[in-house]
DOZALO-174229 format. One record per atom (N, C-alpha, C): residue number from 1; y, x, z; residue in one letter. Coordinates in steps of 0.1 Angstrom, whole numbers, plus 5000, padded with zeros to 4 digits. Each point is the difference from the previous one (the first is absolute). Layout:
# residues N
[NUM, [Y, X, Z], "a"]
...
This chain:
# residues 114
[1, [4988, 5008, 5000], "x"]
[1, [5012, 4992, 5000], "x"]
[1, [5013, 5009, 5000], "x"]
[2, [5000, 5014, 4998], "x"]
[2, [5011, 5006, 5000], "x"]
[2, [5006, 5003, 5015], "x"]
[3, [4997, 4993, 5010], "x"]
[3, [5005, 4999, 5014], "x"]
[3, [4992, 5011, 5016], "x"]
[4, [5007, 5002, 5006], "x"]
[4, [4991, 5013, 5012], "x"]
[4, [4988, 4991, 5005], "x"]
[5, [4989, 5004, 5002], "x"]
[5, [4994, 4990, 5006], "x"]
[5, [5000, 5001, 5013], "x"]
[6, [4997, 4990, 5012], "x"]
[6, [5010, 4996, 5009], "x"]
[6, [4995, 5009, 5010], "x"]
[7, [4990, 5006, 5001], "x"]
[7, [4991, 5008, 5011], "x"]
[7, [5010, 5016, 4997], "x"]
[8, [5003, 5004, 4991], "x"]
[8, [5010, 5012, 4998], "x"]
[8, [5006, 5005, 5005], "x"]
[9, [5011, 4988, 5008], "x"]
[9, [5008, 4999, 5006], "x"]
[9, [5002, 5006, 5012], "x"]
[10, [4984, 4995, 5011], "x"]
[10, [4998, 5008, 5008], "x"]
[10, [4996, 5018, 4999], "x"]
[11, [4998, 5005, 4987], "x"]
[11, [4998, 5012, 4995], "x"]
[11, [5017, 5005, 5003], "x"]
[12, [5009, 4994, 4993], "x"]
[12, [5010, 5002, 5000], "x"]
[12, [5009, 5003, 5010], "x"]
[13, [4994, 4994, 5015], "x"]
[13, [5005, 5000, 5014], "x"]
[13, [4994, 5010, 5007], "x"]
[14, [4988, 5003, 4994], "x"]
[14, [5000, 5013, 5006], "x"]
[14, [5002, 5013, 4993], "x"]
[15, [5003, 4999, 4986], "x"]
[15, [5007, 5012, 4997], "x"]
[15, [5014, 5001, 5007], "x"]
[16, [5005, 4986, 5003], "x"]
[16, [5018, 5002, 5005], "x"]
[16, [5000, 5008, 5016], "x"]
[17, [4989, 4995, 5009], "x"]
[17, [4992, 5005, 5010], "x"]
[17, [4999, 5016, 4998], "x"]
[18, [4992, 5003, 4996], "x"]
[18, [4996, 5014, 4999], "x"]
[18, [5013, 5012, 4997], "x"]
[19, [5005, 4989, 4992], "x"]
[19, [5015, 5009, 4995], "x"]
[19, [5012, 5006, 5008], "x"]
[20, [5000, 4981, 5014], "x"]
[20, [5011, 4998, 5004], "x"]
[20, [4991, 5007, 5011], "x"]
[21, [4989, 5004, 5005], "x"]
[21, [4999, 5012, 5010], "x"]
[21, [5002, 5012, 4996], "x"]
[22, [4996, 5007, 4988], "x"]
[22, [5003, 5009, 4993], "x"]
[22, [5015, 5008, 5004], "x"]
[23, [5005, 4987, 4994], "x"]
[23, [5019, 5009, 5001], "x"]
[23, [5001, 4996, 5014], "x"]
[24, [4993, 5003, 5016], "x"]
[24, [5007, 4997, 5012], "x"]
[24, [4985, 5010, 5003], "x"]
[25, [5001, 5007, 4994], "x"]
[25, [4990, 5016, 5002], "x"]
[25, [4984, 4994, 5004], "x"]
[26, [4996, 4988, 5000], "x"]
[26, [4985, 4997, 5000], "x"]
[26, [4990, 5000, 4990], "x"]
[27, [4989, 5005, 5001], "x"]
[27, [4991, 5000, 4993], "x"]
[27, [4987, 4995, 4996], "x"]
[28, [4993, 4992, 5001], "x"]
[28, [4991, 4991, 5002], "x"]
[28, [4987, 5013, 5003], "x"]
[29, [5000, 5010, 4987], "x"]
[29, [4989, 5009, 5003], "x"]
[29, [5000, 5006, 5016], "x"]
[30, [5013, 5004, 5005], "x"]
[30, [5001, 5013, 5007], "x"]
[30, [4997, 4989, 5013], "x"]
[31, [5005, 4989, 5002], "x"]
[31, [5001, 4989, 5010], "x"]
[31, [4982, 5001, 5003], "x"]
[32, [4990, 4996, 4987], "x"]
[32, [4990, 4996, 5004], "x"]
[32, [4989, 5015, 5001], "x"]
[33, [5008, 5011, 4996], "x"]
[33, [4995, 5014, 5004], "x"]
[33, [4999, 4999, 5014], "x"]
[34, [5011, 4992, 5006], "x"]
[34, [5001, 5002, 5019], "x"]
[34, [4993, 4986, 5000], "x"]
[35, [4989, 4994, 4996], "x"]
[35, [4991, 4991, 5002], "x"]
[35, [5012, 4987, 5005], "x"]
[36, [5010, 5002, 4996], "x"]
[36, [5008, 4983, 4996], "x"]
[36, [4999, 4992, 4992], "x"]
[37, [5000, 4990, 5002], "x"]
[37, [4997, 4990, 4986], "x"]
[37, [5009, 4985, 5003], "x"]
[38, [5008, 4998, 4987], "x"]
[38, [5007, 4987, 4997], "x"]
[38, [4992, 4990, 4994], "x"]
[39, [4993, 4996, 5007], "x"]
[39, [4991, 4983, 4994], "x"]
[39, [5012, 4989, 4996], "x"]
[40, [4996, 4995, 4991], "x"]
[40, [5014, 4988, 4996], "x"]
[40, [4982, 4987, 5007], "x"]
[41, [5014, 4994, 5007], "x"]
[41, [4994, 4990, 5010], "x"]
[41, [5002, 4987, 4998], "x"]
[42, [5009, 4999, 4989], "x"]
[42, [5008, 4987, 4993], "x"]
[42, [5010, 5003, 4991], "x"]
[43, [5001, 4992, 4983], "x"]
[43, [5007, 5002, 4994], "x"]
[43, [5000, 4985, 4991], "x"]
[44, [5014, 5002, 4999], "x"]
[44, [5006, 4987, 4990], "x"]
[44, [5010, 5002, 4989], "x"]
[45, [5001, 4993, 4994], "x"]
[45, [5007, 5002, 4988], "x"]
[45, [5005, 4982, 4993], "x"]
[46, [5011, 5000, 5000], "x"]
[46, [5006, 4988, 4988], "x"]
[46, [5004, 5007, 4990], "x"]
[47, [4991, 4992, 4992], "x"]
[47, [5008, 5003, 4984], "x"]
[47, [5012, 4991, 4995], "x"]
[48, [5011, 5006, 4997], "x"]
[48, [5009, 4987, 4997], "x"]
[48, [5002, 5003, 4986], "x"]
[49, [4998, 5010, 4987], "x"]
[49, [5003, 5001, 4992], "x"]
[49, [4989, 5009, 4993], "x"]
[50, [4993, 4998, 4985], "x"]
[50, [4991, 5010, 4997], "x"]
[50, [5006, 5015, 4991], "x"]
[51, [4990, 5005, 5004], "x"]
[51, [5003, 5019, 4996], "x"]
[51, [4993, 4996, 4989], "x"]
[52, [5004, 5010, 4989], "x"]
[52, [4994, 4998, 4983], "x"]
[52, [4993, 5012, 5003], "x"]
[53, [4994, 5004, 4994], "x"]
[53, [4991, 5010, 4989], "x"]
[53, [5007, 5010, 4996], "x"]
[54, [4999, 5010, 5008], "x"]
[54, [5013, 5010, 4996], "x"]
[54, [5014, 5000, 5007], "x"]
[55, [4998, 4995, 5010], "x"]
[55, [5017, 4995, 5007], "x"]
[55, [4999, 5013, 5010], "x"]
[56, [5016, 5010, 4999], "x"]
[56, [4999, 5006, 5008], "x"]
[56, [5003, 4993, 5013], "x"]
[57, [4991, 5003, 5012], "x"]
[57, [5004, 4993, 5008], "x"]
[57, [5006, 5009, 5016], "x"]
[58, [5008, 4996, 5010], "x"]
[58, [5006, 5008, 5010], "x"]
[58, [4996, 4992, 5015], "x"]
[59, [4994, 5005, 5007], "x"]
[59, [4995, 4995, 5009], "x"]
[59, [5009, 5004, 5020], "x"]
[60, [5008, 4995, 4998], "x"]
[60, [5004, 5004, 5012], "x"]
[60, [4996, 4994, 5016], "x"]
[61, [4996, 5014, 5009], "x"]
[61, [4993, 4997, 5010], "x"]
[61, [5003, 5003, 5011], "x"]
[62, [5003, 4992, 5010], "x"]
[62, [5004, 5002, 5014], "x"]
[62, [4989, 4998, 5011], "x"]
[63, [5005, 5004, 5009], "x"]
[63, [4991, 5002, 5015], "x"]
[63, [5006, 4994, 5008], "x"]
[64, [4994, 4982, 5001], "x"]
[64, [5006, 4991, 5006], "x"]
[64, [4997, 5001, 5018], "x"]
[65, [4987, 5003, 5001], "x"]
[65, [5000, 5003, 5015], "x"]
[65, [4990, 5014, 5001], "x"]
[66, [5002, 5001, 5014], "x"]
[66, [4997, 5011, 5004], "x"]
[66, [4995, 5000, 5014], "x"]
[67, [4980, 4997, 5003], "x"]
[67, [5000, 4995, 5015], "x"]
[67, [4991, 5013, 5005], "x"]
[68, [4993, 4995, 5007], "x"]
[68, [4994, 5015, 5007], "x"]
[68, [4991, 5005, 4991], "x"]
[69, [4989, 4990, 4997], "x"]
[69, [4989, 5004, 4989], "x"]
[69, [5005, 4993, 4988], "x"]
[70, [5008, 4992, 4992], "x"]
[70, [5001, 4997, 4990], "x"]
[70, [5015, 5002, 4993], "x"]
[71, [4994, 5000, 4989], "x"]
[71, [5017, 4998, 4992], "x"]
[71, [5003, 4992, 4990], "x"]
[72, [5004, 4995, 4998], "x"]
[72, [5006, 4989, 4988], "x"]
[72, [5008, 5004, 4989], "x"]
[73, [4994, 4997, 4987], "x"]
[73, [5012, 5005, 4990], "x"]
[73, [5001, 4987, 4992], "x"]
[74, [5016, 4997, 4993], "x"]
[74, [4997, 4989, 4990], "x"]
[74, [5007, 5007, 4989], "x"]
[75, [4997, 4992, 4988], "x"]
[75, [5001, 5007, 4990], "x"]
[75, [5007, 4983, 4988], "x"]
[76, [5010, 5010, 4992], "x"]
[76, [5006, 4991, 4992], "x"]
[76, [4995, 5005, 4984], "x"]
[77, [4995, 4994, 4991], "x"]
[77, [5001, 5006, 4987], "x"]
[77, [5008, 4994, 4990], "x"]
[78, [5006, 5012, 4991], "x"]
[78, [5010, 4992, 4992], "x"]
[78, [5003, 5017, 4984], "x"]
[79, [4998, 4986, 4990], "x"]
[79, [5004, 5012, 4987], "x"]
[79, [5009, 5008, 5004], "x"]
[80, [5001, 5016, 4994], "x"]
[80, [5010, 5008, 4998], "x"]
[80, [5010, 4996, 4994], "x"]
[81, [5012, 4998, 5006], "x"]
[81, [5015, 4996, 4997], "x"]
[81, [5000, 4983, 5000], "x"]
[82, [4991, 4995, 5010], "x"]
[82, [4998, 4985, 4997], "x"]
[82, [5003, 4997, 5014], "x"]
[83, [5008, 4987, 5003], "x"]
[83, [5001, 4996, 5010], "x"]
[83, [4991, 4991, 5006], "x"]
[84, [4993, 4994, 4989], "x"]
[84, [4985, 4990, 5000], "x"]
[84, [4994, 5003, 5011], "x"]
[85, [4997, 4996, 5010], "x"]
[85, [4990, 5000, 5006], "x"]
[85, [4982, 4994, 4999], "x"]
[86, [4990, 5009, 4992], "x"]
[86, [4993, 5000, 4997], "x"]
[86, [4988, 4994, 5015], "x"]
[87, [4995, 5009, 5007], "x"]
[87, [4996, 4996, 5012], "x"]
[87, [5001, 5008, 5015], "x"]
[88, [5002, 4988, 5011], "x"]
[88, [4996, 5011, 5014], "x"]
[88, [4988, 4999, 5004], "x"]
[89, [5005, 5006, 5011], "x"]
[89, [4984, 5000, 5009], "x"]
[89, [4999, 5008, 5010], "x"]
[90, [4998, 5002, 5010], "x"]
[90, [4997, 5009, 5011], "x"]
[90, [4984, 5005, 5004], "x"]
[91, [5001, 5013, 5004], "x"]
[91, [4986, 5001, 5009], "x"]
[91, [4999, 5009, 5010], "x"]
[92, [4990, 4993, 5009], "x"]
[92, [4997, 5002, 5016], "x"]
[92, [4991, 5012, 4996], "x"]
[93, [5008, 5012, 5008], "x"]
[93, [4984, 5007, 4998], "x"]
[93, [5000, 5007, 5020], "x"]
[94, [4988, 5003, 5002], "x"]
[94, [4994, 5003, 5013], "x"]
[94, [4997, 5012, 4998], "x"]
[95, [5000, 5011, 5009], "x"]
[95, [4999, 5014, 5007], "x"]
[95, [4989, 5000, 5004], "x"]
[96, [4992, 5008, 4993], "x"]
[96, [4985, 5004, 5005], "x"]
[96, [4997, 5013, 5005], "x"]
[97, [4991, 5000, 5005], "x"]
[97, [4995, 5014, 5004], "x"]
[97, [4983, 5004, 4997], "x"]
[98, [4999, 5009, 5000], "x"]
[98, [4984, 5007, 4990], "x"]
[98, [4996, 4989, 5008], "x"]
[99, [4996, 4991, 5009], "x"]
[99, [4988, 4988, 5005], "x"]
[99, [5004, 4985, 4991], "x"]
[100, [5010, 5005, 4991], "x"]
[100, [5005, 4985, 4993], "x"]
[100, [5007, 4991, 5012], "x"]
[101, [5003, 5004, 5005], "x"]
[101, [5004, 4988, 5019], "x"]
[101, [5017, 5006, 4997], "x"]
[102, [5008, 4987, 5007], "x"]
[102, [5014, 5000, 5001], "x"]
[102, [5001, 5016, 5008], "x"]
[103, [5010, 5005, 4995], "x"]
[103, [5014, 5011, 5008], "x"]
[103, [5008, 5000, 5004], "x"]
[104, [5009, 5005, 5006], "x"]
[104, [5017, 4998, 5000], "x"]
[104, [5001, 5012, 4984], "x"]
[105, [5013, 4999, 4994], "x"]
[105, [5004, 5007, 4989], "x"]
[105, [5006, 5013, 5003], "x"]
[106, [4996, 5009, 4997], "x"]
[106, [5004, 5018, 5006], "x"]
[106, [5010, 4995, 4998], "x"]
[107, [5004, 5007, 5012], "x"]
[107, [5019, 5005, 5000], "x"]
[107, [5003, 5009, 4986], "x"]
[108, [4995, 5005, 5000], "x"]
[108, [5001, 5009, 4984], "x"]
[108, [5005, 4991, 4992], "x"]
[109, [4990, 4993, 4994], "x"]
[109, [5002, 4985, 4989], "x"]
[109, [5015, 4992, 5010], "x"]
[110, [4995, 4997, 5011], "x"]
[110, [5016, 4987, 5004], "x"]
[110, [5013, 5007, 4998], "x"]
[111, [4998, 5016, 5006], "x"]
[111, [5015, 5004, 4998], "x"]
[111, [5006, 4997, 4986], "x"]
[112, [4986, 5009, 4988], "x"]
[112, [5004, 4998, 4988], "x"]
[112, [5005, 4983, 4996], "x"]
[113, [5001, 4997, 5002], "x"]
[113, [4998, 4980, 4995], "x"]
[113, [5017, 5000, 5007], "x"]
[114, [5004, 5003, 5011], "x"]
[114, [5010, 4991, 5009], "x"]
[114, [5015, 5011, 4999], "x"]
């Protein structure tokens, strides 16, 4: 149909994820080197407008909360130089530790974040 198919999207949340720890000096590898791990624990998304087939698209992502063991990010997508709001969505993700079981979030990671 020419259109993103709709499961993508959450692809696209976590590239904005990985990114938006990226530039605040986090690393998903080096985190789970020290046997940390970000489980997404819940995720949503509304589509309000469809992505074509080739649409550059810009995904901007914030870090809506910030609790002991979890963090929340939501995410807006929208074409390059377009005001369109294509879709949001947020997700819950949880702090693990090598036993898979809740953590509090290294001071390392919260400083970086806050």
């Amino acid at each position: 149909m020419g259109i993103v198919y709709y499961s993508n999207y959450f692809v696209y949340f976590e590239m904005g994820r990985i990114e938006f720890l990226r530039d605040m000096g986090i690393s998903y590898a080096e985190i789970e080197k020290e046997n940390v791990f970000l489980a997404v624990a819940d995720a949503h998304c509304k589509y309000k407008s469809p992505a074509m087939f080739d649409d550059i698209l810009v995904v901007k992502t914030c870090l809506s909360k910030l609790k002991l063991a979890r963090l929340e990010f939501s995410y807006e997508i929208r074409r390059v130089n377009e005001d369109t709001l294509i879709a949001e969505g947020s997700t819950l993700l949880a702090c693990l530790g090598i036993n898979k079981k809740p953590m509090a979030i290294p001071e390392k990671i919260r400083n970086a974040l806050t």
